[in-house]
N, C-alpha and C positions, 0 to 999 in steps of 0.2 A: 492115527496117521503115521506113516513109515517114517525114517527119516530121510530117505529120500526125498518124499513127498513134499516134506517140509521144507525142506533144499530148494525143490524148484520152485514152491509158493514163494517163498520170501522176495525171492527179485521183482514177482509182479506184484506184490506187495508195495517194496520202496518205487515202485515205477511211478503205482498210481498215488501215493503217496507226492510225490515231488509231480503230478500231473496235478494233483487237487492245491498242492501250493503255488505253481505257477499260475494256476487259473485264478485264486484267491489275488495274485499278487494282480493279473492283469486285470481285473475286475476294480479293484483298487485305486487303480492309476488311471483308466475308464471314467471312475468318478471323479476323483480330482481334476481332469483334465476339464470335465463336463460343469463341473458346480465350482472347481475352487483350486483355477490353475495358478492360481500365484503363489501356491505355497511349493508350485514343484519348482526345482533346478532349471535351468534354460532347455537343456539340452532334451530335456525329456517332457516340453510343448510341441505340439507339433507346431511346424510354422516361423518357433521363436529363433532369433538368432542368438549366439553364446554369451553375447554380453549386450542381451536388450536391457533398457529400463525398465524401470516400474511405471506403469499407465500412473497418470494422475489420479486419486483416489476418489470415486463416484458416493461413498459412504456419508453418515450425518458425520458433523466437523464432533474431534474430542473433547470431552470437558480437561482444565488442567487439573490434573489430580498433586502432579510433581513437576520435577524444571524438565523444560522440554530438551531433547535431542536438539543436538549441536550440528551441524554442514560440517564433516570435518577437513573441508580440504582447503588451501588456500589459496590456491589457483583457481582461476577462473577461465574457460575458454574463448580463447579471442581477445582473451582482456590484456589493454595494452596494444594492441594493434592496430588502433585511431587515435585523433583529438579526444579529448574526452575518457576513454576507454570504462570500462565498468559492462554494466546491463541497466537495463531500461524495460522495467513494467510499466503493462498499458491492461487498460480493459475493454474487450471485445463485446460488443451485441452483433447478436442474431434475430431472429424471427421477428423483424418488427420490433426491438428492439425490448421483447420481454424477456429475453435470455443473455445476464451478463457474465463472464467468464474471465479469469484474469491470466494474462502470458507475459513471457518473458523472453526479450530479446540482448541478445549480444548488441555491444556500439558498434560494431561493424556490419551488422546484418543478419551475421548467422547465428545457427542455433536457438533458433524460435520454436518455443513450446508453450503449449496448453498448460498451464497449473491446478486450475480449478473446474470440477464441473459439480453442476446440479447444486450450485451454493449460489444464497443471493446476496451479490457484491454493491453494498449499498451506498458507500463514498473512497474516495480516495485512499490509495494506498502509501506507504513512505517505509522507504528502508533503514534498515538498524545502518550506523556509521561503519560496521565491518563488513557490509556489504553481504551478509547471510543469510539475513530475515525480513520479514514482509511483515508491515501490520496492515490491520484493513479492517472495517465496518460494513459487519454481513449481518443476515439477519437468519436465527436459530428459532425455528418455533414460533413464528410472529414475534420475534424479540429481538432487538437489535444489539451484537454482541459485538465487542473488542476480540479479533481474529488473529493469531500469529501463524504464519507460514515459515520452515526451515527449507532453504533453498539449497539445492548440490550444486556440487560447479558443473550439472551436466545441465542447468538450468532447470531442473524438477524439483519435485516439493514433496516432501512426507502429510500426511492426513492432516489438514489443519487445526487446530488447534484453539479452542476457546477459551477466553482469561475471563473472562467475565460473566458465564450460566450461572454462579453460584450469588450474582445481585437477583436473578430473576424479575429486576426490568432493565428500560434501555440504556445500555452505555453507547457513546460515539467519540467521534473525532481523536482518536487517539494518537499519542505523540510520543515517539522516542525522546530519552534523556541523552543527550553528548555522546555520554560512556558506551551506551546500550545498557543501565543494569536497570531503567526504572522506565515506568510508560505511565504519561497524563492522561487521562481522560476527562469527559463529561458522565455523569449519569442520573438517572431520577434514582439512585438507592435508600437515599433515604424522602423521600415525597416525589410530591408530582412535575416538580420542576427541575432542571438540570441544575448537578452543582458538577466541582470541579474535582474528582480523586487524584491519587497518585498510585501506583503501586509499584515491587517488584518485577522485573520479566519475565517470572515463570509464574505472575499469578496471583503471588501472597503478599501477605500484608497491606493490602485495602488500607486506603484513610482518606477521609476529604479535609481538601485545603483551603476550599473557598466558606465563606460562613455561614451557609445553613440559608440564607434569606433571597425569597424572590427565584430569579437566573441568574445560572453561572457556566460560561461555556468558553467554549474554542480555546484549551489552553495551549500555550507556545513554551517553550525551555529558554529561558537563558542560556548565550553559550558557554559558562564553565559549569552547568547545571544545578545552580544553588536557587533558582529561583524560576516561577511558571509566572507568565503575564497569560491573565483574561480578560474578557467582556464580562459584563452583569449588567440588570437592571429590575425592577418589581415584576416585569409580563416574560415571558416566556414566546410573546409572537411576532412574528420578523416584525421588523422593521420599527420595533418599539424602541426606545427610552434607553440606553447600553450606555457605558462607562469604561472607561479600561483599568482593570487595575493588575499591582502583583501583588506575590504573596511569596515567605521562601520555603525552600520544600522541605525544611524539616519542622517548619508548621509557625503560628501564631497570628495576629490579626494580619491580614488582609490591608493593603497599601492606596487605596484611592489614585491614581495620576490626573484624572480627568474629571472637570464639571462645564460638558462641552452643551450639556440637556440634549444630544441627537442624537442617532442613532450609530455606534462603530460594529465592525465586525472585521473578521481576519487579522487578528492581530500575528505583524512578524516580527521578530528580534532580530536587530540585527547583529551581525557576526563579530562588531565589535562593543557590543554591550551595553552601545551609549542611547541610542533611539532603539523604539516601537513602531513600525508603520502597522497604518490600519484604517480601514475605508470608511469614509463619512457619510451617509446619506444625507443629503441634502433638499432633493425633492424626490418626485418620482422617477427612478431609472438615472438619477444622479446623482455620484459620488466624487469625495476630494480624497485623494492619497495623503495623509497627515503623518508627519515624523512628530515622532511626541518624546521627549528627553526621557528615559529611564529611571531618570532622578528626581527632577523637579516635576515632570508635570507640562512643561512649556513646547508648544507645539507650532510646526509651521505645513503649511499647504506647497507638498512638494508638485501635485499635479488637482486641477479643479473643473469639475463639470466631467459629463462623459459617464459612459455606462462603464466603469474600470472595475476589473473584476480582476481577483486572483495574482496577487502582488506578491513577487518572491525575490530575496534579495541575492545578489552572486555572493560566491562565494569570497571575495575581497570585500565587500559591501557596499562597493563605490559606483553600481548602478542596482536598481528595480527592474523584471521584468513582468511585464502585466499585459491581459490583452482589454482590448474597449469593443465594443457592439454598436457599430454604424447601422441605424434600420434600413438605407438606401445601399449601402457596401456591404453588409455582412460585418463579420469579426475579423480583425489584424492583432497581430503581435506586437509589441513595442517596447524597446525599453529605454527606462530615463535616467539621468546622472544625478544621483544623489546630490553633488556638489551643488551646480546650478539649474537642476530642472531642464534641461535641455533634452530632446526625447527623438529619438529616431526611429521608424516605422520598419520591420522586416519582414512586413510580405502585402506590401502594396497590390491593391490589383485584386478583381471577381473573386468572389469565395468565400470562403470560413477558414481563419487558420484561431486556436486558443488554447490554455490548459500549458502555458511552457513550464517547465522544467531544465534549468541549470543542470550540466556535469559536473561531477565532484568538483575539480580544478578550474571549473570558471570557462574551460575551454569552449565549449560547446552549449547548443539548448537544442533541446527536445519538444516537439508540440504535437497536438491532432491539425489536419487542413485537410481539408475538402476544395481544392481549388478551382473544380466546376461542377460536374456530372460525373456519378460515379460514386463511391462507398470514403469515410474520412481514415487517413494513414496515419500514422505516427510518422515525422518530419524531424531530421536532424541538419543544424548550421550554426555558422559561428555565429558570434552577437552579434556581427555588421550585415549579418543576414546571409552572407555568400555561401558558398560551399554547399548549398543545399541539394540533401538527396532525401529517398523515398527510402524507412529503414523495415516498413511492414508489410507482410503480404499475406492474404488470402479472402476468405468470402465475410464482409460483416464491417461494421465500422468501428475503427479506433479509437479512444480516447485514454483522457487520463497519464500521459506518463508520466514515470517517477525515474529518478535515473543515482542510482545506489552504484556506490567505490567496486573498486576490486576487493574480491575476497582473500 
């Protein structure tokens, strides 16, 4: 070949050359867009805006291998801009109520997002005291696991997070420490009956605190977190035989309070140290709200009779708010004055309202109501009831909320 010849080959040379790499590159980004667009740039989804979020993640939740990622911001949007301020998780069903899903709302309204899909949200959720994380009781595999969620201040969540696959059986009811550095639970890890652990927040260091015998469950924190109060008893099935006792969290016997011989459950601390409330069965569908000393043992019947369910103390400690199940009325909200039992009713009138939740600052509560016909909301008003507005919207019913600080 001349050199001429070679002269002119070469340009259609580098032509098709950088034509065989554009097509490589387009081909490329084809796929990615088609199988695995979340790993492209905004700008280069079609559709996406510059600064979309990340969808909530549809994946199996992760095992903790190491401490989890941190929200790093410390703002929150909207927060501060009501009574109350913070956010408020609730959980959402769908389809007849076999799809439950957990979101997150601003106290003023806005900025309502989906966090979870295709996980099943088995009880209550409660947020870490800096107002960044989620615990919650889902279930992994027919296994019911202690779940942490990292929340951003755009109200989204990174891929949730399991502390608890490596018992491989059920843990529940899990409970922030004060601080946020430690989380209580229940679990069958070592036999068939629930005992009570502690562990780390990223995970590690597993130990049970309760002794090995019978049931041991629903533990609550002391508020300067030196000490978890539970339930126990020989059975394991509602409505048996429970005791209350503590135990302090860097271990050794187990503390008795109670030799009531009925049954308790929900045990709450209150914010200043000195009582335990915690629900009496008494017959069928009948419970007494009992303050029980801390110290001694010695107990009095703050409210008696009535189907009272889900007693949470403000945050001063100087009322309970709890809702009752009228079978002619439906469910009301109520809350009663620690000092002398006095109880005032906040949503008199047709319906179901239950499930309250206190604002950080005592200002506000939070609940689900269904007040006729129609789908149940998450409802926010002061303790005297007033001020009530509607803070959820879309297709499914509400429950559950939990109502976590500014970040």
């Amino acid at each position: 070949m001349t050199a001429d010849a070679r002269a002119a080959t070469s340009p259609r040379i580098s032509w098709l050359l950088a034509a065989g790499a554009l097509s490589l590159v387009v081909v490329v980004w084809l796929a990615l867009l088609l199988l695995a667009p979340s790993v492209l740039p905004p700008f280069l989804r079609l559709g996406a805006a510059p600064d979309e979020a990340p969808t909530p993640s549809a994946s199996p939740i992760r095992t903790a291998t190491s401490a989890p990622v941190t929200a790093g911001s410390t703002a929150s949007a909207g927060s501060g801009a009501v009574r109350g301020g913070g956010r408020i998780s609730f959980v959402r069903t769908t389809e007849g109520g076999a799809k439950r899903d957990l979101y997150i709302v601003n106290a003023d309204g806005t900025g309502q997002h989906q966090i979870t899909r295709d996980i099943v949200i088995e009880g209550t959720t409660q947020w870490s005291s800096d107002g960044r994380k989620i615990l919650m009781q889902a279930g992994v595999n027919g296994v019911s696991n202690v779940v942490m969620l990292d929340i951003g201040e755009d109200n989204r969540a990174v891929q949730p997070l399991s502390l608890t696959s490596d018992i491989g059986s059920d843990s529940a009811f899990p409970a922030w420490s004060p601080d946020g550095t430690k989380i209580a639970f229940q679990s069958k890890g070592d036999g068939d009956l629930f005992q009570v652990y502690v562990m780390d927040a990223d995970g590690n260091n597993k130990r049970r605190l309760s002794d090995g015998k019978g049931f041991a469950g629903l533990p609550t924190w002391s508020p300067d977190g030196t000490a978890i109060a539970y339930v126990a008893g020989d059975q394991q099935t509602a409505g048996s035989q429970r005791e209350l006792y503590v135990v302090s969290v860097s271990g050794g016997e187990p503390r008795r309070l109670t030799s009531l011989k009925t049954s308790l459950s929900n045990p709450q601390w209150s914010p200043d140290a000195k009582e335990i409330s915690v629900l009496q069965a008494v017959a069928d569908r009948q419970y007494n709200l009992l303050l029980v000393n801390a110290e001694t043992g010695e107990h009095r019947s703050l409210l008696q009779g009535g189907i009272v369910r889900d007693q949470r103390y403000s945050p001063s400690g100087t009322e309970i708010v709890y809702y009752n199940v009228t079978p002619d009325e439906g469910s009301n909200v109520y809350v009663v004055r620690v000092s002398d039992g006095s109880v005032r009713n906040l949503t008199e009138g047709p319906g179901d309202d239950y499930q309250a939740s206190w604002s950080p600052d005592g200002a506000m509560l939070a609940w689900s109501s269904k007040p006729g016909s129609g789908e149940y909301r998450i409802v926010v008003a002061s303790p005297d009831g007033t001020g009530r507005r509607t803070l959820t919207s879309g297709t499914g019913d509400d429950y559950q909320p939990a109502w976590g600080a500014d970040n």
